[in-house]
C-alpha positions as CSV (number, residue, x, y, z in Angstrom):
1,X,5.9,-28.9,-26.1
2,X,7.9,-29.7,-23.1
3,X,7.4,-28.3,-19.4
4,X,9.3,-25.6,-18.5
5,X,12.3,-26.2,-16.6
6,X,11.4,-24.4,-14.0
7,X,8.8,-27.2,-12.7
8,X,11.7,-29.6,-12.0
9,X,13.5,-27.2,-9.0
10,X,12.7,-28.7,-5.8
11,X,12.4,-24.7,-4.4
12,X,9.9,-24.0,-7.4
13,X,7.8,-26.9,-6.0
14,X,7.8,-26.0,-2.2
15,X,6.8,-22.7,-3.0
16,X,4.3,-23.6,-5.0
17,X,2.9,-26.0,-1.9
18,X,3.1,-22.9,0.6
19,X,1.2,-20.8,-1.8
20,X,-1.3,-23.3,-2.4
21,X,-1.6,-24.0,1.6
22,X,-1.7,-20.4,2.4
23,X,-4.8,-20.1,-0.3
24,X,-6.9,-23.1,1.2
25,X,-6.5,-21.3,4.6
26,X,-7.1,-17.9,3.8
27,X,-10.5,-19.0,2.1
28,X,-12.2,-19.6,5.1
29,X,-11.6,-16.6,6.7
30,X,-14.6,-13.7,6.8
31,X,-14.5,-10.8,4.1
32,X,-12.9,-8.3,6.0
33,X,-9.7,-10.6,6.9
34,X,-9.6,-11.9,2.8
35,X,-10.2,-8.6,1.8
36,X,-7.3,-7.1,3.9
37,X,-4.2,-9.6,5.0
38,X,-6.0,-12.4,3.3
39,X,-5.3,-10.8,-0.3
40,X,-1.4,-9.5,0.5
41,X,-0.4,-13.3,2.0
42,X,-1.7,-15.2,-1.2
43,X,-0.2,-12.5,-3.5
44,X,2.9,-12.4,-1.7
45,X,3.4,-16.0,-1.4
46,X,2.3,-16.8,-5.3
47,X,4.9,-14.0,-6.1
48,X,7.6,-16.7,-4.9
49,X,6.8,-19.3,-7.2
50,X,5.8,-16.5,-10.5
51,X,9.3,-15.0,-9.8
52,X,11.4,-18.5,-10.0
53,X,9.5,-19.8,-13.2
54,X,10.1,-15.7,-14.4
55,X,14.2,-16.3,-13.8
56,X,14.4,-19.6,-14.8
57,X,12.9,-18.5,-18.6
58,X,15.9,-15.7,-18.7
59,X,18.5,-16.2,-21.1
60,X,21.5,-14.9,-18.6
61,X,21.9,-15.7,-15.3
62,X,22.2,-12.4,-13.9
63,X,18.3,-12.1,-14.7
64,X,17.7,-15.4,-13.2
65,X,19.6,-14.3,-9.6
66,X,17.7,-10.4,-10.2
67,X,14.3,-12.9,-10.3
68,X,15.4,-15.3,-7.5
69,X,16.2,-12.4,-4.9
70,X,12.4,-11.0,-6.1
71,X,11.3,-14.3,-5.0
72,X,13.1,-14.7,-1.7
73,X,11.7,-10.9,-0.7
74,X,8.1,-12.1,-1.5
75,X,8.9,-15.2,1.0
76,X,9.8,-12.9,3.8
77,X,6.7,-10.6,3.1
78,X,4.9,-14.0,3.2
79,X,6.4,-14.4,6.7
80,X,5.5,-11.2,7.6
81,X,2.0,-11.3,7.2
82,X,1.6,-15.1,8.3
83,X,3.0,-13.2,11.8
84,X,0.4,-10.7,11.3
85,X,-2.5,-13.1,10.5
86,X,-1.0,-15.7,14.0
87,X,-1.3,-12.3,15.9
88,X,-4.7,-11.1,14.5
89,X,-6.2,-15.1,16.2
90,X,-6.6,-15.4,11.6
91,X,-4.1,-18.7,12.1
92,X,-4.6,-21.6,14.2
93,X,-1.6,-23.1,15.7
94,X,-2.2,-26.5,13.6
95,X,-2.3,-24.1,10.3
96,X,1.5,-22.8,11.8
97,X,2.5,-26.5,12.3
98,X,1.5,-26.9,8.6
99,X,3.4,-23.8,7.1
100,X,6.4,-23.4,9.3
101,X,8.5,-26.8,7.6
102,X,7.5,-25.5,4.6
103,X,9.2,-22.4,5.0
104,X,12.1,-23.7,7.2
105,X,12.6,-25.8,4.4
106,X,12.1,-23.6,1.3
107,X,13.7,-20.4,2.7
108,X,17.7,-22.0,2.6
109,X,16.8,-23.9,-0.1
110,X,16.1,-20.6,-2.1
111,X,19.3,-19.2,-1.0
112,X,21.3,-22.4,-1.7
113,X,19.6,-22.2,-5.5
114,X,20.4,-17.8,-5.6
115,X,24.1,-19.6,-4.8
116,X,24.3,-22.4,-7.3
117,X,23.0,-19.8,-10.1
118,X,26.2,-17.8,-10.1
């Protein structure tokens, strides 16, 4: 069986590399931070990724955009709690050097692939 298409879309793979940074970093934080903003960032941020390979295994497009505007609302409640974590001293300002390309990158990519899909 072949890979799914989905795995070949540049924005599948960036969001796929912010999820997996954002879970290496949240694992070393204490309990109480995991347990709290730890858990909403890695579910937020592996929504992104989840919701493009969801859309991309529709059989219309208009499924595929409903999936891909899923995915661009999990990146910015991503954002959001990566400004809460920076605020709460959970982020180092290397870790924000880290993710910050990524998203710059990923977040008009994500619109330019919501455009190209009709």
């Amino acid at each position: 069986m072949g890979r799914p298409n989905f795995e070949r879309l540049e924005v599948y793979k960036l969001s796929e590399k912010l999820a997996d940074e954002i879970w290496q970093i949240v694992k070393g934080w204490d309990y109480f931070a995991k347990d709290t903003i730890g858990k909403q960032i890695v579910r937020a941020a592996d929504s992104i990724s989840a919701n493009i390979a969801e859309g991309e295994g529709r059989y219309n497009f208009q499924d595929n955009r409903r999936f891909i505007k899923i995915a661009r609302g999990s990146l910015y409640e991503t954002i959001n709690w990566l400004r809460r974590a920076y605020k709460r001293n959970l982020l180092t300002n290397e870790q924000t050097k880290l993710l910050n390309p990524i998203i710059d990158e990923l977040s008009p990519k994500l619109n330019a692939y919501l455009k190209s899909i009709g």
